[in-house]
N, CA, C and O of each residue as an XYZ file, in Angstrom:
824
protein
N       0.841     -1.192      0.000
C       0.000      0.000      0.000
C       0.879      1.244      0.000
O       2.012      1.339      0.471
N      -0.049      2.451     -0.785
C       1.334      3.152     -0.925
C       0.625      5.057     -0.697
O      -0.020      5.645     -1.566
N       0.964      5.581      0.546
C       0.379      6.598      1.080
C       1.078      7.907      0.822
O       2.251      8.003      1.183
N       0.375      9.116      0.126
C       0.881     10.094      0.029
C       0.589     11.057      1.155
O      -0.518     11.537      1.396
N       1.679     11.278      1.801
C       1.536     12.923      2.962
C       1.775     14.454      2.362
O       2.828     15.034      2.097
N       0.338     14.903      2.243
C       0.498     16.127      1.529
C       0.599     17.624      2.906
O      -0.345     18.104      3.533
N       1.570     17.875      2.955
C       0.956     19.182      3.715
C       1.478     20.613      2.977
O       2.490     20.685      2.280
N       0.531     21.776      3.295
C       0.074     22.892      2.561
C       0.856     24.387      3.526
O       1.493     25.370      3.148
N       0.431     23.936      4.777
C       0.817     25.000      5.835
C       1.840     26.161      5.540
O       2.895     25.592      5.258
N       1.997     27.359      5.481
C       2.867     27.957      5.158
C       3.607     28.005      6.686
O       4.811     28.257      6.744
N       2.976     27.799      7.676
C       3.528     28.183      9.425
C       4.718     27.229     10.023
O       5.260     27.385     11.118
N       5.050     26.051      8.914
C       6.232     25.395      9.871
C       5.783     24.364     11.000
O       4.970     23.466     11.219
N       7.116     25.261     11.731
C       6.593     23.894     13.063
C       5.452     24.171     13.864
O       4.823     23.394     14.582
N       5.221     25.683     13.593
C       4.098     26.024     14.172
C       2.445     25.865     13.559
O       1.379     26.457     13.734
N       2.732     25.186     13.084
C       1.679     23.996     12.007
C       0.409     23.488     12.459
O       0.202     22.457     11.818
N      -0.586     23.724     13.290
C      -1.567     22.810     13.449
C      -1.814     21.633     12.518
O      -1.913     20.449     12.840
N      -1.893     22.148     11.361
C      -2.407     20.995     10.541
C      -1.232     19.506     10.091
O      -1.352     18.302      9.867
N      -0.106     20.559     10.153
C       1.292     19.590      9.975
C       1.428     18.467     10.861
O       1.689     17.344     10.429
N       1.232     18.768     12.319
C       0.689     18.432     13.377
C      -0.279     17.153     13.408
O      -0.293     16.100     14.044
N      -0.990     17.675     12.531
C      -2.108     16.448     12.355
C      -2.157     15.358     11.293
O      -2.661     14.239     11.197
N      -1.618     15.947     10.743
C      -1.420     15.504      9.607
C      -0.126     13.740      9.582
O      -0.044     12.718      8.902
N       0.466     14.233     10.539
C       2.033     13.371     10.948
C       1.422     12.507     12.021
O       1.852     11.356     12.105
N       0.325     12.964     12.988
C      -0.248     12.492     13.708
C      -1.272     11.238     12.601
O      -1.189     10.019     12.753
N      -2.019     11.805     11.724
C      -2.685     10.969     10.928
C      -1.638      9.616     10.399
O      -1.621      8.588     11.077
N      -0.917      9.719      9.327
C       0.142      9.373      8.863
C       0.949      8.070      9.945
O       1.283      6.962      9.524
N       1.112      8.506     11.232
C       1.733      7.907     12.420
C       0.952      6.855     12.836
O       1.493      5.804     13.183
N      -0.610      7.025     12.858
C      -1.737      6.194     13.328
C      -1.841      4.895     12.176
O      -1.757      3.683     12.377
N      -2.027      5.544     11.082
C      -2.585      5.008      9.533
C      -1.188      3.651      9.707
O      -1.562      2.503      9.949
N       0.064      3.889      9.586
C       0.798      3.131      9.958
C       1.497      1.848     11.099
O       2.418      1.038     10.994
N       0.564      2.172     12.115
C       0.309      1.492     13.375
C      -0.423      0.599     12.970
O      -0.238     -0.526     13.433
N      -1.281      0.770     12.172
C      -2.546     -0.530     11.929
C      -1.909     -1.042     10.607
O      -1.906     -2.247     10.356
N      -1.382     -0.142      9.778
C      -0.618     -0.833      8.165
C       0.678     -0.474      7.716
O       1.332      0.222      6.940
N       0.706     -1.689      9.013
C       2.522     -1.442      8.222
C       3.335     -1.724      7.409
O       4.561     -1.731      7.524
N       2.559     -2.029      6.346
C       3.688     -2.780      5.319
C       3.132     -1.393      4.444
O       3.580     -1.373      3.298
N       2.348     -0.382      4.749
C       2.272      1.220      3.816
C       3.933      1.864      3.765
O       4.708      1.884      4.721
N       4.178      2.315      2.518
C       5.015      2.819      2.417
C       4.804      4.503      1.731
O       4.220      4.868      0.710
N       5.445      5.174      2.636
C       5.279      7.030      2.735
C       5.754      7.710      1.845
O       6.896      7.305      1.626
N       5.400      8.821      0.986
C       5.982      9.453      0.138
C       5.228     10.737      0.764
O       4.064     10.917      1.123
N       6.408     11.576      0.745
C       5.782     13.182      1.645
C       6.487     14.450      0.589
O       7.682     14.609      0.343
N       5.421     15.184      0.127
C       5.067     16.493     -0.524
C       4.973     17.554      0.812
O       4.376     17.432      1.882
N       5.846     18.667      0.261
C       5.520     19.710      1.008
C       5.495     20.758      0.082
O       6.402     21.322     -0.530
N       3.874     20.962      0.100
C       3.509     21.894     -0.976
C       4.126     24.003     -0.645
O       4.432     24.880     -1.453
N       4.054     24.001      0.722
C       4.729     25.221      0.663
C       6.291     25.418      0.462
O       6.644     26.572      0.218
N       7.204     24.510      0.528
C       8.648     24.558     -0.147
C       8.232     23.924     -1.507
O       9.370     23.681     -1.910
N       7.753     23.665     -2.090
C       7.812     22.824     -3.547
C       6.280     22.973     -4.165
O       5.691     21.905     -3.999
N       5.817     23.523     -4.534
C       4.503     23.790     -5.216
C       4.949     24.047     -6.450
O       6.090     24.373     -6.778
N       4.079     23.901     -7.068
C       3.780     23.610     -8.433
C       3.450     25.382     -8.753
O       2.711     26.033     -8.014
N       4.258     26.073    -10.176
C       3.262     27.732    -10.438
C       1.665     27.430    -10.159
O       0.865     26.539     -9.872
N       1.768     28.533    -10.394
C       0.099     28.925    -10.586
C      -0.272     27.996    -12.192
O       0.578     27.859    -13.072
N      -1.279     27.607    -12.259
C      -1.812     27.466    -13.715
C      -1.807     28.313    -14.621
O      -2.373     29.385    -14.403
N      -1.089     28.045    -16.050
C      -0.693     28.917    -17.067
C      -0.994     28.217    -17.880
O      -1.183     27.012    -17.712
N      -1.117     28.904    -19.089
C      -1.597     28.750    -20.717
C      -0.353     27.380    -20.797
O      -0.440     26.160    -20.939
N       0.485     28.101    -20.667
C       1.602     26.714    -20.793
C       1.413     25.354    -20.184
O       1.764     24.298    -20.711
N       0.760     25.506    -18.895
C       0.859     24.041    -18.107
C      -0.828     23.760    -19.049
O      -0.884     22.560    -19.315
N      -1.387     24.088    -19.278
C      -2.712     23.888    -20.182
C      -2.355     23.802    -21.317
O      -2.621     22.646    -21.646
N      -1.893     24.332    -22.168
C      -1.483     24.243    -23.602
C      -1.385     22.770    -24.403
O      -2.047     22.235    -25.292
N      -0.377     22.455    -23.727
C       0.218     20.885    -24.252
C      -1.161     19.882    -24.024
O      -1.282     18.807    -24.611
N      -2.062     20.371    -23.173
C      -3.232     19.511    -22.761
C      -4.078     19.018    -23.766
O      -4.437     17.878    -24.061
N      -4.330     20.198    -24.256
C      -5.913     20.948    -25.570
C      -5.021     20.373    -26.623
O      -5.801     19.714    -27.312
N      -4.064     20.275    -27.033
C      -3.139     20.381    -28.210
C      -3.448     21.446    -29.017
O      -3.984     21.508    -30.123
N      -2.903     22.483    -28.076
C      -2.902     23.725    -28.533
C      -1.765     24.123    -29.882
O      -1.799     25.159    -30.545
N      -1.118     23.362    -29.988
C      -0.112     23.345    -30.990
C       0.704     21.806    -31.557
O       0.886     20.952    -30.689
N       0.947     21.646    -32.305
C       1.858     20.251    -32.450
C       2.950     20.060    -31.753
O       3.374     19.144    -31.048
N       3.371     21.207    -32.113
C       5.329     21.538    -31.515
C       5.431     22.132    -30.219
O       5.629     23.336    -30.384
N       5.394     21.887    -29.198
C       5.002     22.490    -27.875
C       6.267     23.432    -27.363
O       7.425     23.054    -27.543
N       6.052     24.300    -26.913
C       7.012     25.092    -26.391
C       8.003     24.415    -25.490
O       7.798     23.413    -24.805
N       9.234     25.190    -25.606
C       9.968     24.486    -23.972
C       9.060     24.846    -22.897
O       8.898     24.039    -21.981
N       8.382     26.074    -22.896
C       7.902     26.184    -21.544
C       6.652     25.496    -21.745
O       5.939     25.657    -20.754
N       6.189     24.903    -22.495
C       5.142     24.044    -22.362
C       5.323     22.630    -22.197
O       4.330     21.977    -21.879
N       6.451     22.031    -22.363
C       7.213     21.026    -22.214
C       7.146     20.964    -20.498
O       6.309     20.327    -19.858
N       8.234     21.784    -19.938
C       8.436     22.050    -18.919
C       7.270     22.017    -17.798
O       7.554     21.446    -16.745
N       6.158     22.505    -17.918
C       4.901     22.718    -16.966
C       4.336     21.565    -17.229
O       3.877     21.048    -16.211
N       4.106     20.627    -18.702
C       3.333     19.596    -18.629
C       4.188     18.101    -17.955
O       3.703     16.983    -17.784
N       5.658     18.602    -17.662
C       6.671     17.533    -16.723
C       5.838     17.837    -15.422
O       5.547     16.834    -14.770
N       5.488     18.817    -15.027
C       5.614     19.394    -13.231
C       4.289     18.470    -13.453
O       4.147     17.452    -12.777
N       3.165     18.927    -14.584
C       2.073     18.099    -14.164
C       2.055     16.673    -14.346
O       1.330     16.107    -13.528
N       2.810     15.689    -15.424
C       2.705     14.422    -15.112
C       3.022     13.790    -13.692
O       2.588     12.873    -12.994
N       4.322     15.074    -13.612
C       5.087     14.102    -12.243
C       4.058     14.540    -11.362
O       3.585     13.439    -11.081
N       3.372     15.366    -10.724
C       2.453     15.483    -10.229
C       1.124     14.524     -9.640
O       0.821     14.068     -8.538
N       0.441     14.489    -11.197
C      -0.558     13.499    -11.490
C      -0.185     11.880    -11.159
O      -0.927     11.144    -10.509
N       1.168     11.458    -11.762
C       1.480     10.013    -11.614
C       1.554      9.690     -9.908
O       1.303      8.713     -9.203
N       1.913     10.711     -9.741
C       2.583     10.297     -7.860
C       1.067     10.171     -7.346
O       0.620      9.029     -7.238
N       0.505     10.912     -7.125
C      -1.699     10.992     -6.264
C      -1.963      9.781     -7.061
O      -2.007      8.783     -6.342
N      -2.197      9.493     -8.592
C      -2.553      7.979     -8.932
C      -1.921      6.846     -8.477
O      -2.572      5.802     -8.518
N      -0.732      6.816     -8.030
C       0.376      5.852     -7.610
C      -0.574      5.244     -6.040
O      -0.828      4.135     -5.571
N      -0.902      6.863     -5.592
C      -1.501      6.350     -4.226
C      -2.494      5.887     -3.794
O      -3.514      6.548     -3.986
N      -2.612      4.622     -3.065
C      -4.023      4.270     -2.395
C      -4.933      5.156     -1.533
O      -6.158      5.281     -1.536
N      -3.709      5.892     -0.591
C      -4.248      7.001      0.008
C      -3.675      8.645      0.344
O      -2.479      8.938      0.348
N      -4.431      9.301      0.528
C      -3.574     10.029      0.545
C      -4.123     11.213      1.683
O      -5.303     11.506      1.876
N      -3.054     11.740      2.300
C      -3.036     12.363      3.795
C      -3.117     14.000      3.363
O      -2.436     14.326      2.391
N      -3.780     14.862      3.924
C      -3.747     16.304      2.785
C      -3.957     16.657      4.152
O      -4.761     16.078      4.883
N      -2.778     18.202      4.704
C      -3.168     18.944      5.685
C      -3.501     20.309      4.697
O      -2.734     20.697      3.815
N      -4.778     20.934      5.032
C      -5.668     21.992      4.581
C      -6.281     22.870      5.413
O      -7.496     22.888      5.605
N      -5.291     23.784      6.045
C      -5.589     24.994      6.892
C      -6.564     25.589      5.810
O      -6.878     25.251      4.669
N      -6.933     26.694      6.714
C      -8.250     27.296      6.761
C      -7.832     28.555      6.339
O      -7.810     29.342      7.285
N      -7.430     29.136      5.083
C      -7.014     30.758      4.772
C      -7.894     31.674      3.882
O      -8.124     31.544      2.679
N      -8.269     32.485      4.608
C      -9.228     33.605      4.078
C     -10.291     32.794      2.939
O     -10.510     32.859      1.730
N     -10.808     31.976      4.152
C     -12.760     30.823      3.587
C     -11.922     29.933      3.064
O     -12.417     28.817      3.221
N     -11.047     29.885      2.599
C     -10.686     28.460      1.112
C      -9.072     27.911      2.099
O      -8.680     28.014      3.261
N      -8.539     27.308      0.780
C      -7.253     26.246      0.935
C      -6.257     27.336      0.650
O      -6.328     28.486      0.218
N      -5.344     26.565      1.042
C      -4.114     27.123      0.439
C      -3.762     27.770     -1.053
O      -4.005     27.021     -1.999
N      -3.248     29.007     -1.349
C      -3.080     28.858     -3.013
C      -1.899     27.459     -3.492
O      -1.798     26.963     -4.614
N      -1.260     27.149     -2.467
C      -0.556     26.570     -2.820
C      -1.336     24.937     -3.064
O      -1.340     24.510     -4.218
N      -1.780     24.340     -2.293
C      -2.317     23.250     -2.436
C      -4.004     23.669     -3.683
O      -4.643     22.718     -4.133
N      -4.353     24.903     -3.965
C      -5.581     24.873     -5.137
C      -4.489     24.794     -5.988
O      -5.079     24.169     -6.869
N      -2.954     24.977     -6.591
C      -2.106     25.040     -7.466
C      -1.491     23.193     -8.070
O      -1.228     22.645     -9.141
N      -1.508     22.942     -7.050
C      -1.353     21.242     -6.932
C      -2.771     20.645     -7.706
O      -2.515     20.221     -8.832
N      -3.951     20.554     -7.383
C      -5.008     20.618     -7.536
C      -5.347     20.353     -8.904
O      -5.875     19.449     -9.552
N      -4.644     21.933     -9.173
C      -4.975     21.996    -10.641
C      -3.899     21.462    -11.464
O      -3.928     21.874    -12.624
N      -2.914     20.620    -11.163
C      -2.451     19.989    -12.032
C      -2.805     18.382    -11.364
O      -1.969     17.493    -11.521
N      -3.646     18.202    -10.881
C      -4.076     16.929    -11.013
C      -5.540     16.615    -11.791
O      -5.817     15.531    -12.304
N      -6.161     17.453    -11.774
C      -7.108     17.956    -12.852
C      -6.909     17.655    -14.177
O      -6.873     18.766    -14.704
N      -6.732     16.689    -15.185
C      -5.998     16.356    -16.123
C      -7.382     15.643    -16.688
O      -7.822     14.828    -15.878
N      -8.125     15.762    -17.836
C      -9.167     14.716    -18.564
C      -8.431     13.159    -19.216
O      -7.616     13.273    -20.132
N      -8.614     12.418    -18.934
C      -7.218     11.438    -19.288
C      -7.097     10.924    -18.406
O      -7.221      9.701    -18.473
N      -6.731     11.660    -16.834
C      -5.850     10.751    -15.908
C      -6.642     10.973    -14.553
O      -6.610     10.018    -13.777
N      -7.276     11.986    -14.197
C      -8.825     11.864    -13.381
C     -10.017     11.844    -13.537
O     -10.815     11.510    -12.661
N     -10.364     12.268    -14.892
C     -11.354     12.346    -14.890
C     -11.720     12.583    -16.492
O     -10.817     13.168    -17.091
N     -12.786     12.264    -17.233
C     -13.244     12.033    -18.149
C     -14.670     12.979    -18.725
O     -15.523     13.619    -18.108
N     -14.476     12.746    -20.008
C     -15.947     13.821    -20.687
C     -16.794     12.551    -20.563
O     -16.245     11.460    -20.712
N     -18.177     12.641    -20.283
C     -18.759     11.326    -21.739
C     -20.458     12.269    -21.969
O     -20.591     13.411    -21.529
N     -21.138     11.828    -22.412
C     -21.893     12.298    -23.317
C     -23.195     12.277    -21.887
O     -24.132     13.070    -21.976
N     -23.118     11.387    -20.741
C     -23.639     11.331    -19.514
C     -23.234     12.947    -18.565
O     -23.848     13.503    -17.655
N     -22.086     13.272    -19.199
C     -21.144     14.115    -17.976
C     -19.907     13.565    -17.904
O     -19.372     12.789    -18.696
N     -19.307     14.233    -16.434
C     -17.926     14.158    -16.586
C     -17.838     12.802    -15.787
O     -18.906     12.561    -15.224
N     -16.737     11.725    -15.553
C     -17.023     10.584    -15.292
C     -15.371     10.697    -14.130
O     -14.501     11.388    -14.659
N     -15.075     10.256    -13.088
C     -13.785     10.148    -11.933
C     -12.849      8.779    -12.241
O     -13.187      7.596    -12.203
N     -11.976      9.186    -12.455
C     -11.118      8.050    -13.183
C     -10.303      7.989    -12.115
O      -9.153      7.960    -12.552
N     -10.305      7.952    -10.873
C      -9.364      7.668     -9.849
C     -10.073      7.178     -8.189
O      -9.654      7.502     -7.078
N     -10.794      6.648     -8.404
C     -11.541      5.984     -7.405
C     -10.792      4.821     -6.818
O      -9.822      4.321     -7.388
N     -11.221      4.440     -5.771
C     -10.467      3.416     -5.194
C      -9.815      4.080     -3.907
O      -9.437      3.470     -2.907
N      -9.762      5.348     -4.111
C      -8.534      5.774     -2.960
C      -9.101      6.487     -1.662
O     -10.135      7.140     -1.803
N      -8.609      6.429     -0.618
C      -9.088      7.164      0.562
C      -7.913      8.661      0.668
O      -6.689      8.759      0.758
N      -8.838      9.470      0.612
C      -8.197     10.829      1.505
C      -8.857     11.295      2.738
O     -10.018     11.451      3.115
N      -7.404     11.495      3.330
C      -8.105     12.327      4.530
C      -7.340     13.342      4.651
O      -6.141     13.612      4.580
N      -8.760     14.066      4.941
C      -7.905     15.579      5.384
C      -7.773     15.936      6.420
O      -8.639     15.456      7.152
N      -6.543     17.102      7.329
C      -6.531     17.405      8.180
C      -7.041     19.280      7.910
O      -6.573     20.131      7.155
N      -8.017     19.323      8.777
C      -8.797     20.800      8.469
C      -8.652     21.218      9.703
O      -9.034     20.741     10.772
N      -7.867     22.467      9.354
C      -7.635     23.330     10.739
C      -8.549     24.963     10.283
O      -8.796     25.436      9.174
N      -8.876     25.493     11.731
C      -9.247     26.623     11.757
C      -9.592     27.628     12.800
O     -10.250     27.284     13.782
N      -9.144     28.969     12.623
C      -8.843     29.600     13.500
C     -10.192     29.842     14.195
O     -10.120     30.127     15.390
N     -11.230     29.784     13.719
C     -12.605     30.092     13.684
C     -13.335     28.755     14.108
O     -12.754     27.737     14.483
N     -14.793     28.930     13.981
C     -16.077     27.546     14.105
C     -16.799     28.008     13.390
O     -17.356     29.060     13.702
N     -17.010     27.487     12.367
C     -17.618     27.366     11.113
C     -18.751     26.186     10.547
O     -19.690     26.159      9.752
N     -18.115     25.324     11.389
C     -19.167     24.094     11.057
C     -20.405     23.757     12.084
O     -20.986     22.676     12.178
N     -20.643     24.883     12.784
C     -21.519     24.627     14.028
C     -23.166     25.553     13.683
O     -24.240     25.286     14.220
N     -22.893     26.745     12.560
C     -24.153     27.486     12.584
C     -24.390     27.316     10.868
O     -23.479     26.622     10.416
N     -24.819     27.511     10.394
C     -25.794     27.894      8.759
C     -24.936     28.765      8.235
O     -24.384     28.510      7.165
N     -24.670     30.074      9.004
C     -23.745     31.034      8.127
C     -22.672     30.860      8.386
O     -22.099     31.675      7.663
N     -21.686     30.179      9.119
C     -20.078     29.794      9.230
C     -20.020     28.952      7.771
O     -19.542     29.408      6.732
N     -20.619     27.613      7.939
C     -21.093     26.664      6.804
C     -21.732     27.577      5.193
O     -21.783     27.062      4.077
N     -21.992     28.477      5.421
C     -21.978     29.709      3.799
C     -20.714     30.000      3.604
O     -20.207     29.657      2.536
N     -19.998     30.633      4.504
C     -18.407     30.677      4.547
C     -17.453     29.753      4.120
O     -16.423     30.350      3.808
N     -17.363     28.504      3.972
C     -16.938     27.858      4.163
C     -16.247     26.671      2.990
O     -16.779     25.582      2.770
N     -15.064     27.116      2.370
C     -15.051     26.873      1.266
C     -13.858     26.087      0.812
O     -13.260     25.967     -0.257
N     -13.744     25.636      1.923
C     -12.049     24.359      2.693
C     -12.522     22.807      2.637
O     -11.727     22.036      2.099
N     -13.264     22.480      2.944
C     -13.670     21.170      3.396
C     -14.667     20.994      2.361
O     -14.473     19.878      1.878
N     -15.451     21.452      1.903
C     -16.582     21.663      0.942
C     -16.115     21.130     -0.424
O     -16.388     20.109     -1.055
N     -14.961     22.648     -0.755
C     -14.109     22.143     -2.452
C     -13.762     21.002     -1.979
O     -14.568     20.134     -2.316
N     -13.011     20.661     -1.416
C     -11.924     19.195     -1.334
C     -13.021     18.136     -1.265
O     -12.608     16.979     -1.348
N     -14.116     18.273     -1.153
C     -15.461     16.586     -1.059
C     -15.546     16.960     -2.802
O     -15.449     16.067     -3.643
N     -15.690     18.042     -3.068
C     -16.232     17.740     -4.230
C     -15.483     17.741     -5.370
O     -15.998     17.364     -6.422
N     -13.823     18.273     -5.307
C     -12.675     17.908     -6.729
C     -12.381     16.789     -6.358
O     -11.980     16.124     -7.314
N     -12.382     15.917     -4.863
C     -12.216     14.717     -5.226
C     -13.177     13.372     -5.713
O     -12.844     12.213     -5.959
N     -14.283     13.932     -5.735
C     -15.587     13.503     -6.205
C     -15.690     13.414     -6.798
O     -16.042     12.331     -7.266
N     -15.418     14.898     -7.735
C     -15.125     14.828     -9.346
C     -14.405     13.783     -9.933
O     -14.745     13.058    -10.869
N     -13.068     13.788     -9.086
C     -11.744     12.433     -9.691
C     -12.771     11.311     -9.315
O     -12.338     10.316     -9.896
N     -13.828     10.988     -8.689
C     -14.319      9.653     -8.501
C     -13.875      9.089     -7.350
O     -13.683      7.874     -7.321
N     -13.638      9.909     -6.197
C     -13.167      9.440     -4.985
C     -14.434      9.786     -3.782
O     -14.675     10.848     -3.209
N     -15.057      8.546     -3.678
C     -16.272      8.717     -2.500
C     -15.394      8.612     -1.108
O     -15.824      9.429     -0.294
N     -14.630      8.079     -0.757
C     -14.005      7.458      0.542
C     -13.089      9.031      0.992
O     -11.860      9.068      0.931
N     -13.915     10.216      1.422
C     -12.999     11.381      1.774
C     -13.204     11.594      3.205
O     -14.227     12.217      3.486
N     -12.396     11.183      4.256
C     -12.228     11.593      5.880
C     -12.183     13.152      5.953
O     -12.215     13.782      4.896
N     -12.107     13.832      7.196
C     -11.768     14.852      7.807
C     -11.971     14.261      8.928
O     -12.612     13.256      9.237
N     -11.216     15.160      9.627
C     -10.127     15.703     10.785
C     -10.221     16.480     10.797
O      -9.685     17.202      9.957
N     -10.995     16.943     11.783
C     -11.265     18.688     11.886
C     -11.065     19.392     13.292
O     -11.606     19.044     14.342
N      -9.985     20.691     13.073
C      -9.789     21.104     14.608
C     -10.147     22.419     13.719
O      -9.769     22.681     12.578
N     -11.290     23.432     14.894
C     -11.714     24.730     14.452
C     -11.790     25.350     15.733
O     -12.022     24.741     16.777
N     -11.573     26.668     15.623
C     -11.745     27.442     16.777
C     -10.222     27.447     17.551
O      -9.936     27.289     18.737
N      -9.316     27.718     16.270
C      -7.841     27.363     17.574
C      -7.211     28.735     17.521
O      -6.052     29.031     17.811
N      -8.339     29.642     17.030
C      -7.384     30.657     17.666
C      -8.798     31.530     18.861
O      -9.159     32.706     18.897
N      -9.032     30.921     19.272
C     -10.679     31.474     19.694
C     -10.085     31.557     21.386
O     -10.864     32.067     22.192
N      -9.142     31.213     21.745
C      -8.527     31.038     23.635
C      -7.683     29.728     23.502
O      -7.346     29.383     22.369
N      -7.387     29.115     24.387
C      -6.324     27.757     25.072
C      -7.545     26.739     25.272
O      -7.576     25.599     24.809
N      -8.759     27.474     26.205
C      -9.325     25.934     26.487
C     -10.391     25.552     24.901
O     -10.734     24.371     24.864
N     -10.886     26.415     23.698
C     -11.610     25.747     22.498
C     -10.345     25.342     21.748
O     -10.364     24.251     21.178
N      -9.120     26.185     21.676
C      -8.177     25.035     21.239
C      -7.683     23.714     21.703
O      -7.279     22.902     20.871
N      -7.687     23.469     22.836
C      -7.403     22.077     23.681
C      -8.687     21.338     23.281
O      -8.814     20.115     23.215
N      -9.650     22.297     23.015
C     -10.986     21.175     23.248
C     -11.038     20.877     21.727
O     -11.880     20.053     21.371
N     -10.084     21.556     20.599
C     -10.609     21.417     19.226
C      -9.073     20.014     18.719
O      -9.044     19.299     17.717
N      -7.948     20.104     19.959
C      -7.641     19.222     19.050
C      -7.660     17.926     19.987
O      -6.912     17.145     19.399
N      -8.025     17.437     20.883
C      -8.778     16.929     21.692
C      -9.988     15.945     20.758
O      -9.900     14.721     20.863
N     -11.070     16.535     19.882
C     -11.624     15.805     18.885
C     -11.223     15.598     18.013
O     -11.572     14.500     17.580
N     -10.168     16.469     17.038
C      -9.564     15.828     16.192
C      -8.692     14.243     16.562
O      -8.544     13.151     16.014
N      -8.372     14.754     17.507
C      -7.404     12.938     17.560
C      -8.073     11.597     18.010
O      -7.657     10.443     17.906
N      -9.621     12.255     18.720
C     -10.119     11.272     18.660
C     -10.923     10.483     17.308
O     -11.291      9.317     17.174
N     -11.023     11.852     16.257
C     -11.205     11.192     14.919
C     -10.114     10.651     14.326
O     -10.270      9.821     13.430
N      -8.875     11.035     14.731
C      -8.066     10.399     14.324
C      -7.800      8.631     14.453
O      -7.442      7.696     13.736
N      -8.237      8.894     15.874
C      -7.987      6.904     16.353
C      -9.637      6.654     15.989
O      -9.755      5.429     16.027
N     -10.726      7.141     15.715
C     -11.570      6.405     14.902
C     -10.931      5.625     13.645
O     -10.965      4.404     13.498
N     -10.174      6.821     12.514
C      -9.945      6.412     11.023
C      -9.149      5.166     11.460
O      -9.405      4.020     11.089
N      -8.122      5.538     12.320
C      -7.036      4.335     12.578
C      -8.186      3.192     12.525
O      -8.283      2.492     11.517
N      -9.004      3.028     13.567
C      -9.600      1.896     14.204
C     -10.365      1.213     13.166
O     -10.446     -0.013     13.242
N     -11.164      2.073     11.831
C     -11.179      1.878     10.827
C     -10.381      1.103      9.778
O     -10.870      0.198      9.102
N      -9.344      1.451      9.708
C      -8.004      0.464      8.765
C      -7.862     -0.717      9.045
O      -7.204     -1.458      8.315
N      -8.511     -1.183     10.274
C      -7.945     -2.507     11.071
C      -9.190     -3.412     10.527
O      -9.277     -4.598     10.845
């Protein structure tokens, strides 16, 4: 079995989600150990932004592809091949201004590929990468998932059910710690449930 650890965090060691994420990863391995780890760190190593170039070579926008279209459609195979490679995959996804990381929506979009997640057909678009479990680790400074209008806000946990839905991935966890910048005791109390979802998923694998 073969597990990808994605984390996004721009904060380091001061990481909630990194945190959880290693914590996830640490558990997932306790129950399966013959998984072997491959770890992305999307804030030292991200992928540009999406450009005509990393799209270009896609559409066959031309026969003869540019070097720099050459170049962006490498970042995206190697990209794409590594998340298909995986059975599962571990994604820490702080909570920045409503949405994800730019860095991890940048990843994203080079896994977005018609071909290698996902498909046209005359039904709609069809998920060519099913089979796999993600879980996410969702941190936030706020509580959002407790009223109607936090949940309008809320545009972290939401996208990520549904681009991996799109790829054809029903099996999506969260791990959710919110409210950690709200005092000491809703942060103790927010990651306090996260780890007990955490040794749920574990208890799950077994």
């Amino acid at each position: 079995m073969k597990l990808l650890h994605v984390d996004s965090s721009i904060l380091g060691a001061h990481s909630t989600s990194r945190q959880l994420t290693a914590e996830i990863v640490q558990n997932w391995l306790d129950t399966q150990p013959d998984t072997t780890v491959e770890y992305l760190d999307l804030a030292t190593d991200a992928p540009s932004h999406f450009s005509a170039d990393a799209l270009g070579i896609k559409v066959g926008a031309q026969a003869d592809p540019t070097a720099a279209q050459r170049f962006e459609n490498g970042v995206s195979e190697r990209l794409v091949a590594q998340f298909l490679a995986a059975d599962v995959i571990v994604i820490g996804a702080p909570f920045y201004n409503f949405s994800i990381p730019t860095q991890l929506k940048a990843w994203i979009d080079r896994l977005a590929q018609v071909g290698r997640t996902f498909k046209y057909t005359e039904q709609g678009p069809v998920g060519l990468a099913g089979g796999k479990t993600v879980i996410v680790a969702s941190t936030r400074g706020g509580a959002y998932s407790t009223s109607e209008g936090g949940q309008a806000m809320e545009h972290q946990e939401s996208y990520l059910k549904v681009i991996f839905g799109f790829f054809g991935i029903s099996d999506v966890r969260i791990v959710r710690a919110e409210g950690l910048a709200m005092g000491e005791a809703p942060k103790a109390a927010a990651l306090t449930a996260a780890r007990e979802q955490i040794t749920q998923i574990a208890e799950m694998t077994v």
